[in-house]
C-alpha positions as CSV (number, residue, x, y, z in Angstrom):
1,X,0.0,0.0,0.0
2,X,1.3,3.4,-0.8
3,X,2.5,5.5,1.8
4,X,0.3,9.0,1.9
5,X,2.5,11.7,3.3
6,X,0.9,14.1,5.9
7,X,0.5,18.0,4.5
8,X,0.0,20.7,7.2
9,X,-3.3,22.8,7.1
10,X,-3.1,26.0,8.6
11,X,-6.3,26.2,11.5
12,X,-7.5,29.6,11.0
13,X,-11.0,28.8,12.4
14,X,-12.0,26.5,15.2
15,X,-13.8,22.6,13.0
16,X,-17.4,23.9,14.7
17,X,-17.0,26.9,12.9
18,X,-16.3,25.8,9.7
19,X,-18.8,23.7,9.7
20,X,-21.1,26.5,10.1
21,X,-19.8,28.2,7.2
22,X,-20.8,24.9,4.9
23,X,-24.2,25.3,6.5
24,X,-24.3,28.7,5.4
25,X,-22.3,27.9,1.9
26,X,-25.0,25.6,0.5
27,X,-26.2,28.1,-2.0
28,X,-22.6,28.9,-3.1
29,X,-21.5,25.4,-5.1
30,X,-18.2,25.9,-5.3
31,X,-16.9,27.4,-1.9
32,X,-19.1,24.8,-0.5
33,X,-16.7,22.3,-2.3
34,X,-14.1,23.8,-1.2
35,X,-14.8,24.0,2.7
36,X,-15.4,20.3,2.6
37,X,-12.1,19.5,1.2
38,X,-10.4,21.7,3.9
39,X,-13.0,19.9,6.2
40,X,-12.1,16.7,5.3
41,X,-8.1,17.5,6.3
42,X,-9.4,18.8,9.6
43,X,-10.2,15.6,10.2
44,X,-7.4,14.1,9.1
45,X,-7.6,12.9,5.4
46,X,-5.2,12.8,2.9
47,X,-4.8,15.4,-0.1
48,X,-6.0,12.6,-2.6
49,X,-8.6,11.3,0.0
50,X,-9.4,14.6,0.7
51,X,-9.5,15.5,-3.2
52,X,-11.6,12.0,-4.1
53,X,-14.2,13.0,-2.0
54,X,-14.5,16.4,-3.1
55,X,-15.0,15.1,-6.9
56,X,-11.7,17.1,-7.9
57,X,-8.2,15.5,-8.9
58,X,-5.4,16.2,-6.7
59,X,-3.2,19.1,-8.7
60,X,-6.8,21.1,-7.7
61,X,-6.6,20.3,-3.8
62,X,-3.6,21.3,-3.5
63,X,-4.3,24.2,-5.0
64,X,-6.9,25.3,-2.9
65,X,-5.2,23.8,0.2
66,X,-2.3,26.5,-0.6
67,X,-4.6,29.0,-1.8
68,X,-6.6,28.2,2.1
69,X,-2.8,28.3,4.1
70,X,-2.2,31.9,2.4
71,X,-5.4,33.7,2.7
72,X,-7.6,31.3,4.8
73,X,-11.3,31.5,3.9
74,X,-11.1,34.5,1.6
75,X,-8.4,32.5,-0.5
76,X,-11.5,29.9,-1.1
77,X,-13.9,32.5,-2.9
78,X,-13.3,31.9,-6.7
79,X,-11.5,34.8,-8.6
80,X,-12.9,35.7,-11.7
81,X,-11.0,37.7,-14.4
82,X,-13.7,39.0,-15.8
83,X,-13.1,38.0,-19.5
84,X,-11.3,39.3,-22.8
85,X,-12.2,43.3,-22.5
86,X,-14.6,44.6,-25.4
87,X,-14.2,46.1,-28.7
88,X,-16.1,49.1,-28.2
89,X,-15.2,51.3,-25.8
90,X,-16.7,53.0,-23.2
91,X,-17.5,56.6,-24.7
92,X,-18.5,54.2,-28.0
93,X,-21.3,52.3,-25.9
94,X,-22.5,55.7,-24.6
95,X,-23.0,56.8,-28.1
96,X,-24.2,53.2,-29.2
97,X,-26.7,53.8,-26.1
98,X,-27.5,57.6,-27.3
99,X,-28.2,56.0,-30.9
100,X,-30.5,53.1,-29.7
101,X,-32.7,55.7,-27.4
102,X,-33.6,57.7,-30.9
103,X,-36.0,54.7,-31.7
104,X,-38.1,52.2,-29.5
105,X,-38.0,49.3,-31.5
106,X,-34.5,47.7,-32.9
107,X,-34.5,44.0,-34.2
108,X,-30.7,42.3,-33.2
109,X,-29.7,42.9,-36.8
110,X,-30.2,46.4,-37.4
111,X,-28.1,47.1,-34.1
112,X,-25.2,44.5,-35.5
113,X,-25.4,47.0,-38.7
114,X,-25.2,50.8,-36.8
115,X,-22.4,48.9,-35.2
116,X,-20.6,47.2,-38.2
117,X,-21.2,50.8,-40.2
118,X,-20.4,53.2,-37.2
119,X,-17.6,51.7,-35.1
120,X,-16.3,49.4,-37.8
121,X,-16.2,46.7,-35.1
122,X,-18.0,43.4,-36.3
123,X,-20.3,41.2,-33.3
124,X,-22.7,38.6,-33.3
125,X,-26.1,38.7,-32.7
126,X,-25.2,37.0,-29.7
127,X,-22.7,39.3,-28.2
128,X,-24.9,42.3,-29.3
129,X,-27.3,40.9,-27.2
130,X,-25.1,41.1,-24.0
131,X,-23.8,44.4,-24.6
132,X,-27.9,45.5,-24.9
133,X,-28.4,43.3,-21.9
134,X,-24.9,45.4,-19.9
135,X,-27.0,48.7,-20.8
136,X,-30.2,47.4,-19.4
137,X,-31.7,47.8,-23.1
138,X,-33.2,45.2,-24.5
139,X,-34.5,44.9,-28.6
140,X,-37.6,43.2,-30.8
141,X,-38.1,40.5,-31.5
142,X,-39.3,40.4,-35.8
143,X,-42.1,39.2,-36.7
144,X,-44.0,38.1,-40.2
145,X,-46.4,40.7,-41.6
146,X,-48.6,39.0,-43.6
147,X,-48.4,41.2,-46.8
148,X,-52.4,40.3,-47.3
149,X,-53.4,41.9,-44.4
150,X,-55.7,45.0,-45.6
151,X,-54.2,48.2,-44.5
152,X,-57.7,49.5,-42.8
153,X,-57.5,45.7,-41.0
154,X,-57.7,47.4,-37.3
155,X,-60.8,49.3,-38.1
156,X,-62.4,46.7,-39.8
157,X,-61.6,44.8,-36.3
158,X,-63.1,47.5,-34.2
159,X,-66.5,47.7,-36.5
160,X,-66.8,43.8,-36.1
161,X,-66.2,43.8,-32.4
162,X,-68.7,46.5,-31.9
163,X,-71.8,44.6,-34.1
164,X,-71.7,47.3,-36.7
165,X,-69.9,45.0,-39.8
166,X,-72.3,43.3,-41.8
């Protein structure tokens, strides 16, 4: 049997305390994850034992278990970067936003255009959506207009609602 090799853990907080802080984690997946790994070597487990029964591979516990010695609970709360930065700049989505408040109704493609044709930067529907979405805007939706629809075809609806269409 292999030999495991024992891995200090730093006790910033007293065991009954962190297990109130997975009580209180359950809505938060991943720091829950991760106090039940650091749990686990409270009570003795290995890194890989540890690791196994938090559903991650080892190079990951030991991460967080250095991450945990460093910065204690706060080194647990996932980091994120925050993603590649966008084309258009700031004072450009002010414009864009100044542009979009001239008309009520924009379909995903005529906004993709202005932005192709006045910022020479090219997105996709999807992406203009989550800029829209980052403004608190949001766009319409097309829809078919049946070209036989009679142009007087709300009138007509009124006089047959009211009894006074033969």
């Amino acid at each position: 049997m292999a030999r495991t090799s024992r891995v200090e853990v730093k006790r910033y907080i007293q065991p009954s305390e962190l297990r109130r802080l997975i009580r209180e984690e359950q809505k938060r997946g991943k720091v829950l994850q991760r106090l039940i790994f650091i749990n686990d070597l409270y009570d003795e487990k290995s890194v890989p034992e540890a690791a196994k029964h938090a559903g991650v591979v080892k190079t990951i516990a030991y991460e967080w278990l250095r991450r945990w010695n460093e910065s204690g609970y706060d080194g647990l709360i996932p980091k994120f970067a925050g993603g590649k930065p966008s084309k258009l700049s700031t004072d450009q989505k002010k414009e864009l936003k100044q542009l979009l408040e001239a008309k009520d109704l924009w379909t995903l493609s005529e906004i993709e255009e202005i932005i192709k044709k006045r910022f020479k930067i090219e997105y996709s529907q999807r992406q203009v959506s989550r800029i829209l979405k980052g403004m608190k805007m949001k766009h319409a939706k097309p829809y078919q207009i049946d070209y036989r629809k009679p142009k007087d075809a709300s009138e007509k609806l009124k006089k047959t609602r009211s009894g006074k269409y033969p």
